[in-house]
C-alpha positions as CSV (number, residue, x, y, z in Angstrom):
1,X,33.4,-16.8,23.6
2,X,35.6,-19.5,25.6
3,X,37.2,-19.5,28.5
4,X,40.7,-21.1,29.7
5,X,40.9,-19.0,33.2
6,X,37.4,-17.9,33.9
7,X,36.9,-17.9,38.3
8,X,33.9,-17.9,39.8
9,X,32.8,-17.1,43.6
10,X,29.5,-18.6,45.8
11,X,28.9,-19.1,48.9
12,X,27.9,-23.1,49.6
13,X,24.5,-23.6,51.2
14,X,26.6,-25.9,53.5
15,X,29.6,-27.2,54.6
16,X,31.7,-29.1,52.2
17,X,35.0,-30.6,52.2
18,X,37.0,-28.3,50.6
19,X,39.6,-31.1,49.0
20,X,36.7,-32.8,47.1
21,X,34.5,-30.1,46.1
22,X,36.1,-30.0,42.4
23,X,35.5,-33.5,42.2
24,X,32.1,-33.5,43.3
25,X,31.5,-30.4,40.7
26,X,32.9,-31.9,37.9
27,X,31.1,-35.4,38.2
28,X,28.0,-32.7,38.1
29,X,29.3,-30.0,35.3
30,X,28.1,-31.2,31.3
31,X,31.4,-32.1,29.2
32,X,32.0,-28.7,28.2
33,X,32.7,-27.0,31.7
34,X,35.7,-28.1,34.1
35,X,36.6,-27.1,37.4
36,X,40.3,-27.6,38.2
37,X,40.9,-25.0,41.3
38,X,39.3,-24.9,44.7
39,X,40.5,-22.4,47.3
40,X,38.5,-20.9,50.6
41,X,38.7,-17.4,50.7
42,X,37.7,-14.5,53.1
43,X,34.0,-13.2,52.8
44,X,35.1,-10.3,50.9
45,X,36.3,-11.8,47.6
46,X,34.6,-11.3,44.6
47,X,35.5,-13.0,41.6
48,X,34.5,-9.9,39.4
49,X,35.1,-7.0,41.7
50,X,38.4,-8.2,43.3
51,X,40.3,-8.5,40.0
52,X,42.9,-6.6,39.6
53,X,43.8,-7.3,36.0
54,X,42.2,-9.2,32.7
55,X,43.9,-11.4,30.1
56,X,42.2,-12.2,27.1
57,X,43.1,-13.9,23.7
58,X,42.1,-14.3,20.4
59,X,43.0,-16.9,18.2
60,X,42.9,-15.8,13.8
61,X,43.3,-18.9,11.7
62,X,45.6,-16.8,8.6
63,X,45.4,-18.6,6.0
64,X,43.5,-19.3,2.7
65,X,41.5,-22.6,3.2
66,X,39.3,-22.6,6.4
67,X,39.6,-25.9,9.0
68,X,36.7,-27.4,9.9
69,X,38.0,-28.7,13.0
70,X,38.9,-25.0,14.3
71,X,35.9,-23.6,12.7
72,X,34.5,-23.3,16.3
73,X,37.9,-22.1,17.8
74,X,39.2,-19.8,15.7
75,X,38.6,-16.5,13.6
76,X,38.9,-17.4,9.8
77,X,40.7,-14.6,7.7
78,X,42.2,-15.4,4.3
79,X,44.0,-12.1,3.4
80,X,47.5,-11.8,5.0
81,X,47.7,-10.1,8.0
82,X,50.9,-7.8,8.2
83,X,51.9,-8.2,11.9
84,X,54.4,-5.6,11.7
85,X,51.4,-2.8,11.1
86,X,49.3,-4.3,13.7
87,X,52.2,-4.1,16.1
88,X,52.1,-0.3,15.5
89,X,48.8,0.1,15.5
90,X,49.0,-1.2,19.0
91,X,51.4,1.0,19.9
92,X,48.5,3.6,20.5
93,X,46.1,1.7,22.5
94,X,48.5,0.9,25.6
95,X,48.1,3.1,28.7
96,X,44.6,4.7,29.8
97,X,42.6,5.9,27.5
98,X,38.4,6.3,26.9
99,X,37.8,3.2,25.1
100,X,34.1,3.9,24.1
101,X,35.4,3.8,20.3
102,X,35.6,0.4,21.0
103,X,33.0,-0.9,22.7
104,X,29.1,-1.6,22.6
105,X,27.1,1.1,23.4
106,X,25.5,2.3,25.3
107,X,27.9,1.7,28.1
108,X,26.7,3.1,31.9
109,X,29.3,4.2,33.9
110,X,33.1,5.2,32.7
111,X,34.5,3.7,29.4
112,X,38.0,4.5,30.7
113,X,40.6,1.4,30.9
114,X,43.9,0.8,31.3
115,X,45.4,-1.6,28.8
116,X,49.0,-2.5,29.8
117,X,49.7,-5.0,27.2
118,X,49.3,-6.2,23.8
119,X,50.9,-8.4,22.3
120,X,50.6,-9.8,18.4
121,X,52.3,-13.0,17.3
122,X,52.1,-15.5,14.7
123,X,52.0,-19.3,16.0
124,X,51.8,-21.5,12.5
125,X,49.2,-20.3,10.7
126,X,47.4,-18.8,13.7
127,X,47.3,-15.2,14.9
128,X,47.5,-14.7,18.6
129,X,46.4,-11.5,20.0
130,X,46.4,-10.9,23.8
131,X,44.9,-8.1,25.8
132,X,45.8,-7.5,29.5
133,X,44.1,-4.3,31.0
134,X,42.5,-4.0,34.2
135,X,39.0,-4.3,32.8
136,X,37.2,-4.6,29.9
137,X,34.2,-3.1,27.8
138,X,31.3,-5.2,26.2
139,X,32.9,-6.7,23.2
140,X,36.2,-3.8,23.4
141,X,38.2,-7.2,22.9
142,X,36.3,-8.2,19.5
143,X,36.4,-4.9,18.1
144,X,40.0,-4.1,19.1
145,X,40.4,-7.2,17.0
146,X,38.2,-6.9,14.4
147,X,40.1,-3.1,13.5
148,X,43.6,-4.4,14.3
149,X,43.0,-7.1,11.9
150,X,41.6,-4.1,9.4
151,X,44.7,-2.7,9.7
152,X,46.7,-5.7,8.9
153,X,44.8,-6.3,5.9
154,X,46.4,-3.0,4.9
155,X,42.5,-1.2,5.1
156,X,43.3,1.3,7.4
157,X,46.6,2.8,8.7
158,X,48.6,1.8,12.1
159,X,48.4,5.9,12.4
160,X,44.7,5.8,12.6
161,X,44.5,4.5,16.0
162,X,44.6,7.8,17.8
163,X,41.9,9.6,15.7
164,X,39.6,6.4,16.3
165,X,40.3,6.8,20.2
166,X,40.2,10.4,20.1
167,X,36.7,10.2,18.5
168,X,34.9,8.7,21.5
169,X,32.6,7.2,18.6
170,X,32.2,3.5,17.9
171,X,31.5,4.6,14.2
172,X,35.1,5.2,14.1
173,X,36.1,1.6,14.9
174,X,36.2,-1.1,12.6
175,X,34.3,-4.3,12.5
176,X,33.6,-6.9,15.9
177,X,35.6,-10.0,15.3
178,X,33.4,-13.0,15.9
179,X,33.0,-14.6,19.5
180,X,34.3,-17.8,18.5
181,X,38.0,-17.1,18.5
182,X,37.9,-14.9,21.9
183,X,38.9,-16.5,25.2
184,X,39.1,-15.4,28.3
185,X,42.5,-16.8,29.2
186,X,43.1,-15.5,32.9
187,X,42.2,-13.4,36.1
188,X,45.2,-11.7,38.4
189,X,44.1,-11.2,41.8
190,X,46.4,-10.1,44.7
191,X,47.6,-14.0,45.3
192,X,46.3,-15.8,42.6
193,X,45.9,-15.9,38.6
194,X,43.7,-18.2,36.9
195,X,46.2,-17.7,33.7
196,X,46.0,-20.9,31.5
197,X,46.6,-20.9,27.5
198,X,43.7,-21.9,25.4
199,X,44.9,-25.3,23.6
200,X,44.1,-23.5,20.5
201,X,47.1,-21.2,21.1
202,X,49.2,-23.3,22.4
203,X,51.1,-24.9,19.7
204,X,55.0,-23.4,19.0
205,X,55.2,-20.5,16.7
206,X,57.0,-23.2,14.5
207,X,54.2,-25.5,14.0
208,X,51.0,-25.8,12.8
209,X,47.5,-25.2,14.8
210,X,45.7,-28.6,14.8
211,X,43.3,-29.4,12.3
C-alpha cells in the first residue's frame, strides 16, 4: 500500500522550531517518505483516533498489455471492466452497514462502518476507485475492490451486493485486490485534511496514465 495523505502524531523529546521541523525531517526520511505539513496541535490529537473520515483510492491499469513502469502502482486487469455494473454494485455498500463480509478476520471489536462515498471512474486506461467512510477494516478496501472489479468482469451480479453484506461471511466476498494499487489518499479531521491525489491518478480522464 501507498500513501498520498497519510498524518502522523508524536510528541518531540524537545523543543523544536516548528517552521523547520519538515525540513529537518525530510533531510533525515529515505527517498521514499516526505513530509510536507507541520502544524502544533493541543495534547489531545491523535492522528488515528481524532479522524473523523478516511479516503482511500485504488488505481486498476484496464487494459490488455501490462506497464512495467506502473507495475508497482497499479492493479493489472486485462478483461474490461463494465463501470456501469460496478456503479450499481456500489449502490448497495453506501450508508452503515456490518462490513465483516469484507474484511480480514478475525476482526476484535465492531465491523460496523459507515461508507458515505464511492465513487468509480475511468481516467485513460486507469480505473479509479475511491472509498470515503469513517473508518476502515483490515484490507475491506482491497476486497471491496477485488469483488467490485468481479462484478465488472461480468462474474458476479451488481444485485449480489446485499446478499454478500447480508451474509456477515468473508466467504461471500470476492477476491483481495493486490496492495500495490491502494493508497491512502487523505485524513478529514475537524480543521484539517491531509487529502492529496496519488500522481498515479492524477492524469485527465482524457489521457493516458504514464508509462
Amino acid at each position: 500500500m501507498h500513501a498520498s495523505g497519510q498524518v502522523i502524531s508524536f510528541t518531540p523529546p524537545r523543543a523544536f522550531p516548528i517552521d523547520r521541523l519538515s525540513l529537518a525531517l525530510n533531510n533525515l526520511l529515505p527517498d521514499d517518505v516526505s513530509v510536507r505539513d507541520v502544524a502544533q496541535v493541543d495534547e489531545e490529537f491523535s492522528a488515528r483516533r481524532s479522524a473523523r473520515s478516511r479516503t482511500y483510492v485504488y488505481a486498476i491499469l484496464n487494459r490488455a498489455e501490462p506497464s512495467p513502469l506502473l507495475a508497482r502502482y497499479a492493479w493489472h486487469v486485462r478483461r474490461p471492466l463494465d463501470l456501469d455494473a460496478m456503479h450499481a454494485a456500489a449502490a448497495h455498500l453506501l450508508g452503515e452497514h456490518d462490513f465483516r463480509s469484507f474484511c480480514a478476520l478475525p476482526e476484535s471489536g465492531s465491523t460496523t462502518r459507515s461508507l458515505s462515498s464511492v465513487v468509480i471512474e475511468q481516467r485513460g486506461e486507469l480505473v479509479r476507485l475511491q472509498f470515503v467512510a469513517d473508518g476502515f477494516l483490515h484490507h475491506m478496501v482491497r476486497t471491496l475492490t477485488g469483488t467490485l472489479a468481479e462484478c465488472g468482469a461480468g462474474r458476479r451480479d451488481p444485485s449480489a451486493f446485499a446478499a454478500i453484506l447480508a451474509a456477515c461471511d468473508r466467504s461471500a466476498a470476492g477476491l483481495n485486490a493486490p496492495p500495490h494499487g491502494l493508497y491512502l489518499a487523505g485524513i478529514t479531521y475537524d480543521e484539517y485534511d491531509s487529502y492529496r491525489e496519488p500522481w498515479v491518478t492524477s492524469v485527465r480522464k482524457d489521457t493516458e496514465p504514464r508509462g
